[in-house]
N, C-alpha and C positions, 0 to 999 in steps of 0.2 A: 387233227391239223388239216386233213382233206377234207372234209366235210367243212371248214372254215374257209380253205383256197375256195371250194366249191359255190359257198354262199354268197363271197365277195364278187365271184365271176358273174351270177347270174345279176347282178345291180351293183356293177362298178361306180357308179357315178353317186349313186345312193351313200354308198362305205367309204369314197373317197370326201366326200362333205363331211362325212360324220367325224371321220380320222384329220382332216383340217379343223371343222370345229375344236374336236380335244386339243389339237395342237395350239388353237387360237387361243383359247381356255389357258392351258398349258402357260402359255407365256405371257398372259395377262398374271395369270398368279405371282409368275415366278419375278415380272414388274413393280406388282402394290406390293410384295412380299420384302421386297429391295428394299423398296421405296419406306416400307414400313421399318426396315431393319435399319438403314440411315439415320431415319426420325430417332427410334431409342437409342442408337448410341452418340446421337448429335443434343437428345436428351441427358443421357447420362453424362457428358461430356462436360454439361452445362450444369449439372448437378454436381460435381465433381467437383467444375471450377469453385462454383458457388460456395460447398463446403471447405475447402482452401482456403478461400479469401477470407469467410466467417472463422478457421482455427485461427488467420492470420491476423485477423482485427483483434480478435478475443488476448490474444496472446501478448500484441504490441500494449492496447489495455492496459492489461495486467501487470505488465513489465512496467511500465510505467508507476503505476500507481504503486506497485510493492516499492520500487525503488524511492519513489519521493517518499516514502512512510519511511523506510530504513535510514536514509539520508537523514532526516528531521529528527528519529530519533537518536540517532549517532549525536548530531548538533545538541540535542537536549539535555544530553549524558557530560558532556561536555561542558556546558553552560553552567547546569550548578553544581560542576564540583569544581569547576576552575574561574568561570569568566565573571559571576555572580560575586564569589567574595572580594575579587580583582578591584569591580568596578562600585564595591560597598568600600573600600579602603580608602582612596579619596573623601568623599562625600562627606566621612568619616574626619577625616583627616581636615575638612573646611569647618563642619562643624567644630570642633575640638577646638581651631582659633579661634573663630568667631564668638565662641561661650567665653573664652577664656577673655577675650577682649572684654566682652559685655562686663563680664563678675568683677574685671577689674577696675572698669571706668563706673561700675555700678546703675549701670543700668540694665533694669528690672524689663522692661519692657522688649527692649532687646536681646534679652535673656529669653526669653516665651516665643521672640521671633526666630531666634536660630535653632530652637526645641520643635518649635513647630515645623520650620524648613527640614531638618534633617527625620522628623515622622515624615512629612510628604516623601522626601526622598526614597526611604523604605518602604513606603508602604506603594510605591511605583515599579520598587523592582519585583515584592512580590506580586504584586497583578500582574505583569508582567510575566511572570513565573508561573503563576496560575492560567495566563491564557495561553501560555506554552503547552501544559497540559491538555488543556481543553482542547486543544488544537490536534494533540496526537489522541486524543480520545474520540474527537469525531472524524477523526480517517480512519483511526480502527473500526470503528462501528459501519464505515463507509463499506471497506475491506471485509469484513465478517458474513455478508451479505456476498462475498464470492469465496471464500474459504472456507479450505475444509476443516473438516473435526477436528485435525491435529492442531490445525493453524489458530481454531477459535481459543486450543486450550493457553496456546503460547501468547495470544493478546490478552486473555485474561490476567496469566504474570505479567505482562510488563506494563499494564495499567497498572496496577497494584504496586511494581515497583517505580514506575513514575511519580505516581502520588507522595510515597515513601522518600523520595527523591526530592520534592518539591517542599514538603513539608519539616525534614530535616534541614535544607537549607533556608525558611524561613524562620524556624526555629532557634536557628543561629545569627540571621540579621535584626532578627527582635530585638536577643540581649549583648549585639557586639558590644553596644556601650559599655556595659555592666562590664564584659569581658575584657577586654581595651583597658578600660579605667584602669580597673582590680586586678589587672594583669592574669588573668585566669586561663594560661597557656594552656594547661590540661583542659578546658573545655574546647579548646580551639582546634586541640589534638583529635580529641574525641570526635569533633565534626568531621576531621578531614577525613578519620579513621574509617568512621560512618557513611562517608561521603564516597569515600573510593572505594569500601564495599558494596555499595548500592549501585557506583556508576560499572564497577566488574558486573557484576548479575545482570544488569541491563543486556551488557555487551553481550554475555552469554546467551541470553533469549533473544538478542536481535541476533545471533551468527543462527541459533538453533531457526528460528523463523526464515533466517534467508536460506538455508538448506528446505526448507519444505516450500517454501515459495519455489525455486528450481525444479525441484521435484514436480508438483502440479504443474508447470508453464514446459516442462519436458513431456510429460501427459496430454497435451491439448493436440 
């Protein structure tokens, strides 16, 4: 330590530049150093938000689009096992006079016109029926492309039973005539029997699907 006091005494001026330099040094570091530490965490900060607003977009998304699916297919479940034969029983009910007029006054030609209107009629609710489908099948397939494994396996059921759904209720606007006429209350039974087993299972893979939709959108 004296041989250091010693060294400094014989060139003060020398070790006093040199001990301001480090000093200078010294607090030039400890400035870009700040200055650098600001930067990252005004960086991070901004990385931070960024990822926020991206779980936040992803999520609003998501919500969305799960809920318009479940909503439409609630509506679907609905339609053919309640609203379908509803709005087939008039129709039904105009044809049935309009024949019975025609056969009585004997005309033939009018007879072919109100066979033909009530085929059109049927055959407008099933397309309709059909683009109902079609409709929950290309949101699934929309949704499938963000869902997970579990979620691919529950649209796989409920396409399956949608179709099942669609095709049993046409099934039964084919031959209402036949049923109606011939009074064939047991098939009518059968349809609804069929009809409200398939709109139950529906509802069960939409509640199981909207648990796993929660599930992921609680994840994000």
């Amino acid at each position: 330590m004296q041989s250091i006091y010693e060294l400094i005494q014989e060139n003060p001026e020398f070790y006093a530049w040199v001990f301001g330099g480090v000093n200078l040094l010294w607090l030039l570091f400890s400035y870009f150093n700040k200055q650098r530490h600001e930067r990252d965490l005004k960086q991070l900060e901004q990385d931070l938000r960024y990822k926020a607003d991206r779980r936040l977009k992803i999520f609003d998304l998501k919500a969305s689009e799960y809920a318009k699916y479940v909503t439409d297919l609630d509506s679907f479940g609905k339609k053919n096992q309640i609203e379908m034969p509803e709005r087939l029983q008039p129709i039904f009910d105009e044809y049935l006079q309009n024949y019975l007029m025609a056969t009585e006054s004997g005309d033939e030609d009018r007879e072919r016109q109100v066979i033909g209107w009530f085929g059109s009629q049927v055959s407008a609710l099933m397309n309709e029926g059909l683009k109902d489908v079609l409709k929950l099948k290309s949101e699934s397939n929309r949704l499938k492309l963000i869902a997970t494994n579990e979620m691919l396996q529950t649209f796989d059921k409920l396409e399956q039973l949608t179709q099942e759904s669609m095709d049993c209720t046409n099934e039964y606007m084919k031959n209402f005539t036949e049923i109606v006429l011939n009074q064939q209350h047991e098939r009518t039974e059968a349809f609804q029997e069929k009809a409200a087993k398939l709109a139950a299972q529906i509802q069960d893979q939409s509640r199981a699907l909207l648990d796993q939709m929660r599930s992921e959108l609680s994840d994000i």
